[in-house]
C-alpha positions as CSV (number, residue, x, y, z in Angstrom):
1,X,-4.8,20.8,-19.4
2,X,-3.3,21.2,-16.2
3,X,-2.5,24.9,-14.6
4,X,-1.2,26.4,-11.5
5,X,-0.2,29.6,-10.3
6,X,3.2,30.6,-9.1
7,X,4.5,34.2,-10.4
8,X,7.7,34.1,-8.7
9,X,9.0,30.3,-9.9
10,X,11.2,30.5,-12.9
11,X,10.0,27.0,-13.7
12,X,7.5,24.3,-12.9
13,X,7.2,20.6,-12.9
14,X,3.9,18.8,-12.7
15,X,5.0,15.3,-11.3
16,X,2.9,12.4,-11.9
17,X,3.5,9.0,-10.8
18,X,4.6,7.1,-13.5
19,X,3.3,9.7,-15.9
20,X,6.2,12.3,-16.0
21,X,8.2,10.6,-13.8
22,X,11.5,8.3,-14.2
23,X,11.7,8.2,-17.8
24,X,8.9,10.5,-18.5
25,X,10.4,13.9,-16.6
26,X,10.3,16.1,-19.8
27,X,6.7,15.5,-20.0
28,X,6.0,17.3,-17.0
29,X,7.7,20.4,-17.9
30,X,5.1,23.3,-17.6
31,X,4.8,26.8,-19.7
32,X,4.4,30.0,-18.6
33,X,1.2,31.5,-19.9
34,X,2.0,34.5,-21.9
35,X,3.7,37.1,-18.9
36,X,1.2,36.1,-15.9
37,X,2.0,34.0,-13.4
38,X,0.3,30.8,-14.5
39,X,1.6,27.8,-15.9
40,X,-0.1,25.2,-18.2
41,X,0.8,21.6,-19.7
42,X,-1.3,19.6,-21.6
43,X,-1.2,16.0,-21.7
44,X,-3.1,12.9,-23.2
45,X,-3.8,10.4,-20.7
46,X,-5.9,7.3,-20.5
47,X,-9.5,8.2,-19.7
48,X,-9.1,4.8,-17.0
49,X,-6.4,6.3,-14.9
50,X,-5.9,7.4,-11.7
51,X,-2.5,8.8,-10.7
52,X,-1.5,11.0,-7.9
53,X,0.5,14.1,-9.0
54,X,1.4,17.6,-7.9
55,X,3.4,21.1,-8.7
56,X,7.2,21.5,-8.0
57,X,8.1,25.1,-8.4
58,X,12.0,25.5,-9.0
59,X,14.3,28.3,-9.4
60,X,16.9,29.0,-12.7
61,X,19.4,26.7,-11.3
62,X,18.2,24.5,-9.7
63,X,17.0,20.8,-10.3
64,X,14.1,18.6,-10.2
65,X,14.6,16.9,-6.6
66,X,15.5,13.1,-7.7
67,X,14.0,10.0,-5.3
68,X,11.2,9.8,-2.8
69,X,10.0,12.7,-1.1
70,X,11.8,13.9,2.0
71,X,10.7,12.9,5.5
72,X,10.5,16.6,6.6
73,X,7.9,17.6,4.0
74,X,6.7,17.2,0.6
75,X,8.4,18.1,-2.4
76,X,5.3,18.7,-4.7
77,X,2.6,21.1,-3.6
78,X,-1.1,20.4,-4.1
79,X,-3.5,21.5,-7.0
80,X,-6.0,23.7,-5.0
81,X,-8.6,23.3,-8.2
82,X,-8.6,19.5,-7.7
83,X,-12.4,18.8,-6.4
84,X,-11.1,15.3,-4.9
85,X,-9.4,15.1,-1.6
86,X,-6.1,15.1,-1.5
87,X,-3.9,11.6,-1.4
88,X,-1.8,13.4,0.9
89,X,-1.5,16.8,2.7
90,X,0.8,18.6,5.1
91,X,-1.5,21.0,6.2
92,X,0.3,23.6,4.5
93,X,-0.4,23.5,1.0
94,X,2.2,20.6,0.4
95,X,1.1,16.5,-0.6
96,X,-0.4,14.9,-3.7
97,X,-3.7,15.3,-5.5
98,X,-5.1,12.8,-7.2
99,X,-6.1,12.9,-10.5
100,X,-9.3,11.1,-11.5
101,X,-9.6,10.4,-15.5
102,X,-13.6,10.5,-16.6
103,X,-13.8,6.3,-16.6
104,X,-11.6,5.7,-14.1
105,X,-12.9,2.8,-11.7
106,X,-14.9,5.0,-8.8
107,X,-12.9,4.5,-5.3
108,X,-16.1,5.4,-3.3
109,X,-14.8,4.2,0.2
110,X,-11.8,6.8,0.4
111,X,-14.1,10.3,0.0
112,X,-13.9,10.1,4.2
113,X,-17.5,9.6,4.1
114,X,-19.7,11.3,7.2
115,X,-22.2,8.6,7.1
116,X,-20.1,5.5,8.2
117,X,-20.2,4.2,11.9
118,X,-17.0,4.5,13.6
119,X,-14.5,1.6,14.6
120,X,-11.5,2.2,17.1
121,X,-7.8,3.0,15.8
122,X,-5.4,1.9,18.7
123,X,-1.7,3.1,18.3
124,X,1.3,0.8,20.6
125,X,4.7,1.4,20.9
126,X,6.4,-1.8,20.5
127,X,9.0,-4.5,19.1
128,X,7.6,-7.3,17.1
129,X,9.7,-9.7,19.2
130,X,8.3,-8.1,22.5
131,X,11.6,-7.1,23.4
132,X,12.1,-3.9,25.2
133,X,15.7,-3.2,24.2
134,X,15.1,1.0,23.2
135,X,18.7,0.9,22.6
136,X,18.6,-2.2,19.9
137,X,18.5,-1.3,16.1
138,X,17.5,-4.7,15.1
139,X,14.9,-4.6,13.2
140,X,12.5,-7.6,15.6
141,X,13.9,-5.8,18.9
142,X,13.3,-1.9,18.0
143,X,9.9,-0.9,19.6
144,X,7.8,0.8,16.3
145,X,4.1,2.1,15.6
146,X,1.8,-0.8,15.7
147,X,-2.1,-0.1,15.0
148,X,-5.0,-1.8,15.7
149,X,-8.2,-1.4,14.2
150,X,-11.6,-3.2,15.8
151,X,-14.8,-2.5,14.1
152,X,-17.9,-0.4,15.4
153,X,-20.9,-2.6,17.6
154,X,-20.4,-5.9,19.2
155,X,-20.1,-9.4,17.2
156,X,-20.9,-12.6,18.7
157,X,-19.4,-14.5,15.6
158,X,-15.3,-14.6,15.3
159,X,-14.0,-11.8,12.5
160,X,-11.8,-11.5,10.2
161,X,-8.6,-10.3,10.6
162,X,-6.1,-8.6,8.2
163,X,-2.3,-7.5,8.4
164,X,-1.2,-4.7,6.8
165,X,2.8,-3.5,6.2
166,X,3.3,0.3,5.9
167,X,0.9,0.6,8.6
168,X,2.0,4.4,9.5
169,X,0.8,5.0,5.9
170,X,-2.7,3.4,5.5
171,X,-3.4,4.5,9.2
172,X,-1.3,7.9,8.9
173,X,-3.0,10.1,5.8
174,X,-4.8,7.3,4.4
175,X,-7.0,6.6,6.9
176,X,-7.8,3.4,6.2
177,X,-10.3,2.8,8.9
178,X,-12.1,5.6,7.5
179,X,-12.7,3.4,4.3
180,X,-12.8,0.1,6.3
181,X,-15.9,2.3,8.6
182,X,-17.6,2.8,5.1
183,X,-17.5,-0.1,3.5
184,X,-19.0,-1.8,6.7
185,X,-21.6,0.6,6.7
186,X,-22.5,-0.2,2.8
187,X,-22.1,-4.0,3.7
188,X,-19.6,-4.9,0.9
189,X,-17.0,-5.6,4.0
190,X,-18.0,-7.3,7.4
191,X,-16.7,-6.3,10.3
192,X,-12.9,-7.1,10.6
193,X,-10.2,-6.3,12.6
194,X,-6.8,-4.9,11.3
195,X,-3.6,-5.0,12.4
196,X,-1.3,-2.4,10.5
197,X,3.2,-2.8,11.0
198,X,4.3,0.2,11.2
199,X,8.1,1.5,10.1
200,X,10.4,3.8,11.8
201,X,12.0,5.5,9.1
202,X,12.9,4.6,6.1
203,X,15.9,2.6,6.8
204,X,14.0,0.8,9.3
205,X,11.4,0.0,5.9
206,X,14.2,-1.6,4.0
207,X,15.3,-3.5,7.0
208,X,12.0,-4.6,7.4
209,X,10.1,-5.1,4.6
210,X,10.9,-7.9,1.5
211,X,11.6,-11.5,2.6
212,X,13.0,-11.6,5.9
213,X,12.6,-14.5,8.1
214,X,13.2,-13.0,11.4
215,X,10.8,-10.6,11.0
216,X,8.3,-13.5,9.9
217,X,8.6,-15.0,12.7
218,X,8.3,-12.3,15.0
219,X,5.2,-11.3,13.3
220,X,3.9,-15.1,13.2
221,X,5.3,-15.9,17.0
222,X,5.1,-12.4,19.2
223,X,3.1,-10.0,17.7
224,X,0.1,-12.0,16.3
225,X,-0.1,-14.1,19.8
226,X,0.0,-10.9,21.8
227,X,-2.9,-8.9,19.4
228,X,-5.2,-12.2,19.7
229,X,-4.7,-12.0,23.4
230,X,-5.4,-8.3,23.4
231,X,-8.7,-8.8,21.3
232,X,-9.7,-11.5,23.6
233,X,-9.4,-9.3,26.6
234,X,-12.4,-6.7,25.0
235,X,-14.4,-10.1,24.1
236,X,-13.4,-9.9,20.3
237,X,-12.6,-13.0,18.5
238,X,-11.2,-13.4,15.5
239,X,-11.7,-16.5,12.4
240,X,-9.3,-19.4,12.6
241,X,-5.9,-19.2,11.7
242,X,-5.4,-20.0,8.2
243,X,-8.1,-17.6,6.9
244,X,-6.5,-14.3,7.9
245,X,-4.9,-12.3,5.5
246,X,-1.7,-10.6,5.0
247,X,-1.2,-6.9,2.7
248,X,1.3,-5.6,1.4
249,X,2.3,-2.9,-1.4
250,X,5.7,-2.5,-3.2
251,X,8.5,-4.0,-1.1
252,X,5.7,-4.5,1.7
253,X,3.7,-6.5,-1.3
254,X,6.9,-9.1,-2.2
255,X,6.9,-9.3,2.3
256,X,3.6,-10.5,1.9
257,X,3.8,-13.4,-0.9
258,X,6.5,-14.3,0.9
259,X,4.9,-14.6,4.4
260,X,1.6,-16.3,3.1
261,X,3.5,-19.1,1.1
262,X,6.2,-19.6,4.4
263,X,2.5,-19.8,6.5
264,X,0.0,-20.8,4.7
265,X,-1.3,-22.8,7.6
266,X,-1.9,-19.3,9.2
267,X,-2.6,-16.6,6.5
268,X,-4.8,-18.0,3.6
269,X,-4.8,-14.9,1.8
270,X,-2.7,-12.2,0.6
271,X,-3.2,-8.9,-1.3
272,X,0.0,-8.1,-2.8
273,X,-0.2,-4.8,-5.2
274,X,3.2,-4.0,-7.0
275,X,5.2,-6.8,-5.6
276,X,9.6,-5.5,-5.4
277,X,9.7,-9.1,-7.4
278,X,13.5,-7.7,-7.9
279,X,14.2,-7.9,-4.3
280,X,17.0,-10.4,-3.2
281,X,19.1,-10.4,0.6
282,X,22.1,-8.5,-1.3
283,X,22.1,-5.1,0.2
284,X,22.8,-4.0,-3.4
285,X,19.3,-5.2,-4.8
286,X,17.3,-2.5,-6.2
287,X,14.7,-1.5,-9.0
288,X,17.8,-1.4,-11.2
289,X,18.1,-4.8,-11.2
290,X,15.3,-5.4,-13.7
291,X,17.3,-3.6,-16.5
292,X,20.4,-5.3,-16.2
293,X,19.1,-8.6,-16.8
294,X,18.0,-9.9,-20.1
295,X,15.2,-11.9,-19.0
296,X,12.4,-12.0,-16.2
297,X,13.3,-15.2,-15.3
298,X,17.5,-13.6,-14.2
299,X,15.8,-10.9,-12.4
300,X,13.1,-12.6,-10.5
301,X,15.5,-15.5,-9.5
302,X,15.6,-15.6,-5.9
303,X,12.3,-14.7,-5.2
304,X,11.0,-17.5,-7.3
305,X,13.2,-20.2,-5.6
306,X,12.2,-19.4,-1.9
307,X,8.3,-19.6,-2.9
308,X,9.2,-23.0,-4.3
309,X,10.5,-23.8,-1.4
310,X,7.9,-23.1,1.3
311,X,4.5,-25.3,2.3
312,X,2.2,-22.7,-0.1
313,X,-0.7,-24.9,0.3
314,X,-4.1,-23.5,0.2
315,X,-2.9,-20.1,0.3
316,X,-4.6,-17.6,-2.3
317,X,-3.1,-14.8,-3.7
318,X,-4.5,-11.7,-5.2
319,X,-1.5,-9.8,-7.1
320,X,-2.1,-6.4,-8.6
321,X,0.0,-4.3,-10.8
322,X,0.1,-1.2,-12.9
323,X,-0.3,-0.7,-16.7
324,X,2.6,2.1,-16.7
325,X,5.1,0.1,-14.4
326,X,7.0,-0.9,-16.9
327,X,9.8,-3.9,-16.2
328,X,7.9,-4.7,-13.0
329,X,4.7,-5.5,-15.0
330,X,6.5,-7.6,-17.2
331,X,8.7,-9.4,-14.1
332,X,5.8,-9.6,-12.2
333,X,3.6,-11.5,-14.8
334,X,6.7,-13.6,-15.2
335,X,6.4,-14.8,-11.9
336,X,3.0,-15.0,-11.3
337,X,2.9,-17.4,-14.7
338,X,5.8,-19.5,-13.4
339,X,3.8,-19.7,-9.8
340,X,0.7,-20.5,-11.7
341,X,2.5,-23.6,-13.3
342,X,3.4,-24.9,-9.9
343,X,-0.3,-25.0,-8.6
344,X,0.2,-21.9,-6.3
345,X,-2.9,-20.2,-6.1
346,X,-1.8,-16.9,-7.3
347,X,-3.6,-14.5,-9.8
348,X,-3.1,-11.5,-11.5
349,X,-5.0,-7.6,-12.5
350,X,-3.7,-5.2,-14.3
351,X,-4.9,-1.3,-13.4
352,X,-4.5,1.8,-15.5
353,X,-2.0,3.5,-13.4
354,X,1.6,3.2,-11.9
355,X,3.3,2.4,-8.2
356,X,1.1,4.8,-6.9
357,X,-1.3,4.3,-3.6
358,X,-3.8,6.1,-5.4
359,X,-4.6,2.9,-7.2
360,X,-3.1,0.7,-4.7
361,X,-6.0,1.8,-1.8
362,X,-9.3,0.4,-3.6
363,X,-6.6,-2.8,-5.1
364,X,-6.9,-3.9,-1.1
365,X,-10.5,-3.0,-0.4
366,X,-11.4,-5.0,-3.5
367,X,-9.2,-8.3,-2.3
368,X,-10.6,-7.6,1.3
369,X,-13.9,-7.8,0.1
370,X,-13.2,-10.5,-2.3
371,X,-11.1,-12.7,0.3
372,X,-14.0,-12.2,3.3
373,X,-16.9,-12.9,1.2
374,X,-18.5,-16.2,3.5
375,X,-17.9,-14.0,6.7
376,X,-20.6,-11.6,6.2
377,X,-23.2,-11.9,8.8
378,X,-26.5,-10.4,9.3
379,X,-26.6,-8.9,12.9
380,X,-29.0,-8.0,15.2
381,X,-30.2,-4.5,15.9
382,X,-28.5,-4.9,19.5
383,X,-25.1,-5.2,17.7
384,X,-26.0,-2.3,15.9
385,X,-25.9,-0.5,18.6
């Protein structure tokens, strides 16, 4: 049972991803309890899941808010009886809880633990392509948040390094160096370094993010020379290329199958959660596109050719997705199957949940941990320091 209090809203909407959500809205509808100002819903969920979820309070006439949540602010408003912390918070009662169902896989990195040593978050203003063009609204050329994340004590051994799309998310109110600090501290990581791409806008995001060669290269030619050079100069060193690895979630996670089969030679690895497996160059290409077609194999056309296309070897890739995703489950294990059949090293897990970060956040620290395994070190109490 799920309550919250608002005695003024003429109705309420508990959004969960991928719960009562899309095709699930009428789920979420809450009731007034008797004639205070709470409101209750009951629903039966999976004891496994995880979801994040909050309130949307909503006057006679007017309707649930369709899409993403605006830039400004968030739509949905915290549960302030949820004992986790919250997914995402504007400071101002505003963000997403996260439910947490009784067997649901523990996530103990992301509780913003006190005890872990502290790395250094570095924020730049700058193009991939090391242009300087402010005016430009290409999508190499225009300078963007780019974060750098180097790991508590010093390491006479190179370290791994990891990419991360979405950066102003993971480093923004995820605080993934928070959970990267932590899972140092408990040993199940090594020290790493992490790079994290960071969008402008959204706009910018869909410029950006799916398969899109220029930005490859950027990433593969500019950028990665110039963070390596920038490491080097505070005595940090990083493993050879070919063992680093790239992340990505959503359309960030199709950007990242793609740039680890176009480079293998460079990234070995990827972590790709909820791959946009419908994405294709037509600005027209959306999630819809998965319902018009009859089969995966229509839907998931382009993105299957231009892997067969690229070098791919020795590349290993980790691909999650969600047990309530619906079409892109289904697409996405399509894929991964055909990509299995052509010796790719690809593999798949499904999680009890939906496109949700909630789920997507331990996904990565699981492949991380999984994909850095022969780096862990033992140091000495001088690099402890």
């Amino acid at each position: 049972m799920f309550r919250y209090f608002d005695p003024v809203a003429d109705k309420v909407h508990l959004s969960m991803n991928r719960v009562t959500d899309k095709d699930n809205i009428a789920k979420g509808w809450m009731t007034r309890a008797d004639d205070t100002g709470w409101w209750e819903v009951a629903l039966e969920l999976d004891a496994r899941l995880r979801a994040s979820y909050g309130f949307v309070s909503l006057a006679i006439d007017e309707e649930l808010p369709a899409g993403p949540p605006h830039e400004t602010g968030f739509v949905t408003k915290l549960d302030p009886a949820n004992p986790h912390p919250p997914l995402r918070s504007d400071g101002r009662g505003g963000g997403l809880s996260v439910y947490v169902g009784p067997d649901a896989p523990p996530q103990p990195f992301w509780s913003q633990s006190a005890t872990a040593s502290q790395g250094t978050v570095t924020t730049f203003h700058r193009a991939l392509d090391d242009s300087s063009r402010e005016a430009s609204q290409d999508a190499v050329s225009h300078p963007r948040p780019v974060y750098a994340y180097t790991p508590p004590g010093d390491h006479n051994t190179p370290l791994p390094l990891a990419v991360v799309f979405d950066g102003d998310d993971w480093f923004g109110d995820l605080k993934i160096y928070q959970a990267i600090d932590a899972a140092i501290e408990a040993q199940v990581l090594p020290p790493m370094v992490v790079l994290g791409i960071g969008n402008i806008d959204r706009a910018d995001r869909r410029q950006t993010l799916g398969v899109r060669p220029s930005v490859f290269d950027a990433l593969v030619h500019h950028t990665l020379p110039w963070f390596i050079a920038w490491l080097g100069e505070r005595d940090i060193f990083v493993a050879p290329q070919g063992e680093w690895t790239i992340i990505g979630q959503s359309l960030g996670g199709i950007a990242a199958m793609a740039l680890a089969c176009a480079y293998p030679d460079m990234f070995g690895y990827a972590s790709v959660c909820s791959p946009s497996v419908w994405w294709n160059p037509s600005p027209n290409a959306s999630p819809r596109t998965l319902a018009q077609h009859e089969s995966a194999g229509t839907a998931t056309q382009w993105i299957r050719h231009y892997v067969q296309q690229q070098p791919t070897s020795h590349v290993r890739i980790a691909v999650s997705v969600g047990s309530a995703e619906g079409l892109l489950l289904e697409h996405t294990q399509d894929v991964v199957a055909e990509l299995v059949s052509l010796d790719i090293g690809i593999s798949i897990e499904t999680y009890i949940g939906g496109h949700d970060i909630a789920c997507w956040r331990e996904q990565l620290l699981r492949d991380l941990a999984k994909f850095t395994a022969n780096h862990h070190v033992i140091e000495t109490p001088h690099e402890r320091s």
